[in-house]
C-alpha positions in Angstrom: 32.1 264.6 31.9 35.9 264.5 32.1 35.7 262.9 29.0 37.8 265.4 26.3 35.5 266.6 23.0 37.3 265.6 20.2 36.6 268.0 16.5 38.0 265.3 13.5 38.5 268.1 10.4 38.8 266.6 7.1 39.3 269.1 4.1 37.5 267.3 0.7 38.0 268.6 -2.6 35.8 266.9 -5.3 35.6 263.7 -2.8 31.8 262.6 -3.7 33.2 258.8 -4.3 35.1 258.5 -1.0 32.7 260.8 0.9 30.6 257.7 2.2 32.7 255.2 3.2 34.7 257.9 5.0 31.8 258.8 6.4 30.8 255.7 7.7 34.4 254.5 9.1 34.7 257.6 11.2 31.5 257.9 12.8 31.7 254.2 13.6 35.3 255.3 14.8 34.2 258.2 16.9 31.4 255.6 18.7 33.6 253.2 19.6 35.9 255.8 21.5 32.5 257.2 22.8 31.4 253.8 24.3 35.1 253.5 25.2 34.1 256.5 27.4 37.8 257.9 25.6 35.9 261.1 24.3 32.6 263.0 24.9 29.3 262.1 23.1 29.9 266.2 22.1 32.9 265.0 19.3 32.3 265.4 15.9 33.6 265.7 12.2 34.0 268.6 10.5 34.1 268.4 6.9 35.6 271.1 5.0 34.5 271.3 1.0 37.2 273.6 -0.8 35.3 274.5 -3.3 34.3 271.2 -4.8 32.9 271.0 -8.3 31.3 267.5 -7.8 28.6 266.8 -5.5 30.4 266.4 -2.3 28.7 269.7 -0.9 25.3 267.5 -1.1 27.2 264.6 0.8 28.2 266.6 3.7 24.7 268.1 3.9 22.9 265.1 3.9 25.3 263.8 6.7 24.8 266.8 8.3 21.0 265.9 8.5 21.4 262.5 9.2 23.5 263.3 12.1 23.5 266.1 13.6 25.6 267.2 15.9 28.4 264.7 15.0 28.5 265.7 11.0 29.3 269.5 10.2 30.2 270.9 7.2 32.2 274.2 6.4 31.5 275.2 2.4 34.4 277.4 1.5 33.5 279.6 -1.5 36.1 278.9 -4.0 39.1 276.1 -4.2 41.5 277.8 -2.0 44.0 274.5 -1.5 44.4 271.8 1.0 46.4 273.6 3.1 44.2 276.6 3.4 41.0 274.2 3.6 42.7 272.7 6.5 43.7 275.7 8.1 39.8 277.2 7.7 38.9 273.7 9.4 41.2 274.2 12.4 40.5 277.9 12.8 36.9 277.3 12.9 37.2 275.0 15.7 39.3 277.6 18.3 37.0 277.2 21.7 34.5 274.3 20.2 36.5 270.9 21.1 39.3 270.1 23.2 41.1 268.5 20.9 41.4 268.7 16.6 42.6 265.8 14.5 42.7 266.2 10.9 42.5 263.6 8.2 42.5 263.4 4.7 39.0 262.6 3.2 40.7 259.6 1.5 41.5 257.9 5.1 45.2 257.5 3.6 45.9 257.4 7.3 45.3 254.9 9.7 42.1 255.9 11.6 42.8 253.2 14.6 
């Protein structure tokens, strides 16, 4: 496919209340540029938990299982800061997708 696999990386610290919405609006995002034949079936999200205290580890998990493939999670081991978290994220992704957007787990930004 000439289509380009696109990685979304979203760092979440303590996120558990906006953890399924978000979910929800960006795989419903990354089909709609799938049908749109924009990017590969192969994109996913990457969520990044920075150490989280709450239960947003669980969250990504059970997206993870729900859909795998498009959901993957990266458990860092202790709070190390958004920027770091980020970072991790992006770092993680070297050679997996074409292209990496990040977002903030609160979908602050516009995801159109």
């Amino acid at each position: 496919s000439d289509t380009p696999t696109l990685a979304f990386v979203v760092p979440c610290f303590n996120e558990e209340a906006a953890l399924p919405q978000t979910l929800r609006e960006l795989l419903a995002r990354v089909e709609t540029l799938v049908a749109a034949q924009e990017i590969s079936r192969k994109s996913y999200i990457l969520f990044v938990d920075d150490g989280s205290i709450d239960r947003t580890w669980d969250l990504i998990a059970q997206g993870c299982a729900a859909h795998p493939g498009q959901v993957r999670g990266l458990k860092l081991a202790h709070n190390a800061g958004h920027q770091n978290a980020l970072l991790a994220g992006l770092l993680s992704q070297i050679g997996k997708a074409d292209a990496t957007i990040s977002l903030d787990a609160d979908l602050q930004d516009d995801i159109r």
